[in-house]
VOBA-1610 file (N, C-alpha, C; in pm, whole numbers, padded with zeros to 5 digits, always signed):
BEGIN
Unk+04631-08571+13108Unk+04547-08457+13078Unk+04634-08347+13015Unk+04586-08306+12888Unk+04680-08176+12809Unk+04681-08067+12926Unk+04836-07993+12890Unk+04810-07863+12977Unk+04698-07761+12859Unk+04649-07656+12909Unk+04657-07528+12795Unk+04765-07498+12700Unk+04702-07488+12618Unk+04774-07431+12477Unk+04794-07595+12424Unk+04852-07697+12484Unk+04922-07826+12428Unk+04851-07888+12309Unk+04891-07939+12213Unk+04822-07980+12135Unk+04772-08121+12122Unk+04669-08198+12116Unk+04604-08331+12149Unk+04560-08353+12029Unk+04670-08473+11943Unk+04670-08537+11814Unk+04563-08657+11824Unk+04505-08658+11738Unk+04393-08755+11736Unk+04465-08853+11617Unk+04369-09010+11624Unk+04403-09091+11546Unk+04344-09100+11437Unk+04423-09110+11310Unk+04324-09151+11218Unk+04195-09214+11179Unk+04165-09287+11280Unk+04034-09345+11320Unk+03972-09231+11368Unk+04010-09176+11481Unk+03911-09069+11573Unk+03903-08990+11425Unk+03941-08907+11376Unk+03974-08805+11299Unk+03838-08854+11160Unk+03863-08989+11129Unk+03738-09022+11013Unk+03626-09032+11094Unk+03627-09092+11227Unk+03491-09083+11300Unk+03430-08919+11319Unk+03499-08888+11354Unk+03457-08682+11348Unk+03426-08649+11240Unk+03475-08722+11082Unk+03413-08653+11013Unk+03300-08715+10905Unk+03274-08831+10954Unk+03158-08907+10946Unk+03060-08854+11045Unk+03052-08824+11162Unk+02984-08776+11229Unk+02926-08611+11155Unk+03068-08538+11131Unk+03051-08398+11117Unk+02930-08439+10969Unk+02998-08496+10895Unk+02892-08540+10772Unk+02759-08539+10792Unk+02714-08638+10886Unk+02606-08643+10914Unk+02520-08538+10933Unk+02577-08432+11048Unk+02516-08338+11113Unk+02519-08237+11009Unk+02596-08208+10881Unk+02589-08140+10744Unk+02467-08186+10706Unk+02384-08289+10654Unk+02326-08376+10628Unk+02195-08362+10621Unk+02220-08380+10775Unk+02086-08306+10852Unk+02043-08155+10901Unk+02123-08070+10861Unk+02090-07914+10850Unk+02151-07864+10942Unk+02272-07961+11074Unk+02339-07913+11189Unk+02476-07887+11136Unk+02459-07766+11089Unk+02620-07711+11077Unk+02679-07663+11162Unk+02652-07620+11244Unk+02701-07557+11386Unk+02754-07674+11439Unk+02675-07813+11463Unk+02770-07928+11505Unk+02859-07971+11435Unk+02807-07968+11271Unk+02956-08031+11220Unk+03033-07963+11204Unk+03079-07816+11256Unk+03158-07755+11208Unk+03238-07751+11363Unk+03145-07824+11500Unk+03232-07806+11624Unk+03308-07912+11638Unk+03257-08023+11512Unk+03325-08159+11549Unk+03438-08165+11423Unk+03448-08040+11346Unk+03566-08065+11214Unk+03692-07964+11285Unk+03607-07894+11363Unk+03695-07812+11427Unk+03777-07891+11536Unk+03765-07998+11559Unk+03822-08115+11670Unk+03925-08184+11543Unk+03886-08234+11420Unk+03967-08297+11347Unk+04077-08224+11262Unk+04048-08102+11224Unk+04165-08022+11136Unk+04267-07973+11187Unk+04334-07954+11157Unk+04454-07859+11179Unk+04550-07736+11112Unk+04592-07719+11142Unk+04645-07571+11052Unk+04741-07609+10962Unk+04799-07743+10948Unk+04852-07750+10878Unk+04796-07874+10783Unk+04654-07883+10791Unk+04587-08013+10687Unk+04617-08033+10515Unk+04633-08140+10502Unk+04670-08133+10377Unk+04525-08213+10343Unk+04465-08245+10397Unk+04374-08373+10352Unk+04259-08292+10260Unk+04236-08299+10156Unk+04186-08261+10038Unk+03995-08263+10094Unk+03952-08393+10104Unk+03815-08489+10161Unk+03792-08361+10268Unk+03898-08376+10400Unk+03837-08280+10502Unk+03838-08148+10478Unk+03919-08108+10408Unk+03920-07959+10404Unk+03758-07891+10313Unk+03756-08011+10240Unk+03612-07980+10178Unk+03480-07970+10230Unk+03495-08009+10331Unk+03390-08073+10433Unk+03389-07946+10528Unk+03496-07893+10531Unk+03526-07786+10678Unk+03461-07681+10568Unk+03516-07628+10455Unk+03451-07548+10356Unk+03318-07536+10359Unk+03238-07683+10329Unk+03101-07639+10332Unk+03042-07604+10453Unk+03107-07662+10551Unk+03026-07631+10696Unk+03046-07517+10730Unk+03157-07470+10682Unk+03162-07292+10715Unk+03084-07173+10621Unk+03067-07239+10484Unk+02964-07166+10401Unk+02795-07159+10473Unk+02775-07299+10485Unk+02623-07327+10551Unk+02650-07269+10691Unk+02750-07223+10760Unk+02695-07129+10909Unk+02758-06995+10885Unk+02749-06959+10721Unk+02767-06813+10732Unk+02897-06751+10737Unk+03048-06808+10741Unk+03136-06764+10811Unk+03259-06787+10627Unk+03198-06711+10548Unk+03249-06695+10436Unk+03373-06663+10388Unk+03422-06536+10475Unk+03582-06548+10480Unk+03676-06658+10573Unk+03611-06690+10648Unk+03697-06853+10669Unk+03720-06941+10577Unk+03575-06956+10501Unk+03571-07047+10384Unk+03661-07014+10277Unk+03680-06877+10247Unk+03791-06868+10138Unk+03915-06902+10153Unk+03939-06890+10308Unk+04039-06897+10353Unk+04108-07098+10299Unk+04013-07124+10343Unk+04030-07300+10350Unk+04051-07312+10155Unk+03904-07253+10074Unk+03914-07276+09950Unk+04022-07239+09919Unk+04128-07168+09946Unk+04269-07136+09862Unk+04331-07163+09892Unk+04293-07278+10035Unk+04449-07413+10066Unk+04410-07499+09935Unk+04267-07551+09932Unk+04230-07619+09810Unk+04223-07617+09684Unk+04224-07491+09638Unk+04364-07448+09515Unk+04443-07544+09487Unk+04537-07488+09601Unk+04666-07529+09562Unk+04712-07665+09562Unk+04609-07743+09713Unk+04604-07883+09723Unk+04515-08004+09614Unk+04380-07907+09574Unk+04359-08046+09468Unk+04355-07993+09370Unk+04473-08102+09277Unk+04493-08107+09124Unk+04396-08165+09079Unk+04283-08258+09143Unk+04228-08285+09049Unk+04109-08200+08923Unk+04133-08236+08795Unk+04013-08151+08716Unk+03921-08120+08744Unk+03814-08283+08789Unk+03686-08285+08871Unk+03653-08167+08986Unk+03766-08183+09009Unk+03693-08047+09158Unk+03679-07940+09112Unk+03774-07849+09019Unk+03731-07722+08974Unk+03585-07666+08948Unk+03500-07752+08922Unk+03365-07730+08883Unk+03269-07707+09049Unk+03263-07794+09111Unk+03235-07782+09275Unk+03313-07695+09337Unk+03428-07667+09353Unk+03516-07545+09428Unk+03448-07456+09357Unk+03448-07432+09261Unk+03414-07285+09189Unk+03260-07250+09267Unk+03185-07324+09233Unk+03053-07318+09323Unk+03054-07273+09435Unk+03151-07325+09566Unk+03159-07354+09667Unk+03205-07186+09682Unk+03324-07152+09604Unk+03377-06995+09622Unk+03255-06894+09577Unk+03165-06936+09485Unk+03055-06812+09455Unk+02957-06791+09577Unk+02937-06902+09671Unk+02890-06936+09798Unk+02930-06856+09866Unk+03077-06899+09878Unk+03177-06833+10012Unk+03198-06685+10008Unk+03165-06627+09887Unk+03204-06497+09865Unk+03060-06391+09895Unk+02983-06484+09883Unk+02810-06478+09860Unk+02802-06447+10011Unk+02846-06525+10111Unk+02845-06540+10251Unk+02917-06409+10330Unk+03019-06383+10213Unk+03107-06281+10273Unk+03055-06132+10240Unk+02987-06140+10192Unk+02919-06029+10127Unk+02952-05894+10070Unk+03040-06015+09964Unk+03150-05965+09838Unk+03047-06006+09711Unk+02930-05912+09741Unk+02862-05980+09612Unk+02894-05949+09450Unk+02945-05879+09431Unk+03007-05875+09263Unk+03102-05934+09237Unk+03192-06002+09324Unk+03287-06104+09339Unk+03185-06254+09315Unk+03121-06201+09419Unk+03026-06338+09364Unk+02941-06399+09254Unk+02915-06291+09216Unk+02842-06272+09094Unk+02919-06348+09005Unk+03058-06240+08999Unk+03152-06310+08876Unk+03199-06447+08903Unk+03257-06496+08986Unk+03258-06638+09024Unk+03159-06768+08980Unk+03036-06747+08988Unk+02963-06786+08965Unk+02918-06781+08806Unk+02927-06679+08775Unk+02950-06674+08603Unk+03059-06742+08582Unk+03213-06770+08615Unk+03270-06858+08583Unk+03258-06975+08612Unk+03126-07050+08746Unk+03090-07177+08742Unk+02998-07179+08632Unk+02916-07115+08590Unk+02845-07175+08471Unk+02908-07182+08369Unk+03033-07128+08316Unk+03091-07114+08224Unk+03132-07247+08193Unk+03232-07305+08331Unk+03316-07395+08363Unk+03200-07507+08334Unk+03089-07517+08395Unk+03006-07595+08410Unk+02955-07665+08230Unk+02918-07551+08172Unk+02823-07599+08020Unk+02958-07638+07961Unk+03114-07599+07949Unk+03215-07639+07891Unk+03252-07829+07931Unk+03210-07829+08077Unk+03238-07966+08081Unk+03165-08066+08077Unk+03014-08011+08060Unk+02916-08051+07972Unk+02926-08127+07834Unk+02989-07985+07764Unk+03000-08025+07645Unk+03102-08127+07618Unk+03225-08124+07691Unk+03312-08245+07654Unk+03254-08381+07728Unk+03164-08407+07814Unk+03086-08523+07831Unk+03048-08585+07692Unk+02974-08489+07658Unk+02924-08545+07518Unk+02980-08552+07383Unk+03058-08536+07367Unk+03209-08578+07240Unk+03298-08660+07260
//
């Protein structure tokens, strides 16, 4: 049995089951659960790209917007990929939306549509 404070590492298995579960309960409109069961799988020092995205939205959908930025600007720095810029950007006009930084949000969101019709257009060329 952990003392207090100790920290209790879960297995990679437990850790995808929590967030298949947490998924679900996103899913189905229970963000409050998936955000008690991502809060069991993350850690402060996560690098995992998949979960951190997952903890993002569950903290946008229960309102808690400056957390979410907090996480979106580990995800910055953690995904290179191109693809995500278009969904993060979204996800931050949300998070800022939540935080109720609304001219921040505003503009954010003008740079997802921006981002958005630009990668539009290179679909089709």
């Amino acid at each position: 049995m952990p003392k207090t404070g100790e920290v209790v590492l879960i297995s990679e298995q437990e850790r995808d089951l929590l967030c298949a579960l947490s998924y679900t309960h996103l899913a189905c409109g229970q963000s409050a659960q998936s955000l008690a069961l991502l809060r069991l799988a993350i850690s402060d020092n996560s690098q995992d790209v998949n979960l951190l995205r997952i903890f993002a939205y569950a903290l946008i959908a229960e309102g808690l917007g400056d957390e979410a930025l907090t996480i979106l600007d580990r995800l910055d720095v953690l995904d290179d990929q191109q693809s995500s810029r278009v969904p993060l950007t979204l996800m931050r006009s949300h998070a800022l939306l939540r935080a109720r930084r609304m001219d921040e949000a505003r503009a954010v969101f003008q740079s997802y549509v921006s981002l958005r019709s630009s990668t539009v257009l290179l679909k089709q060329t």
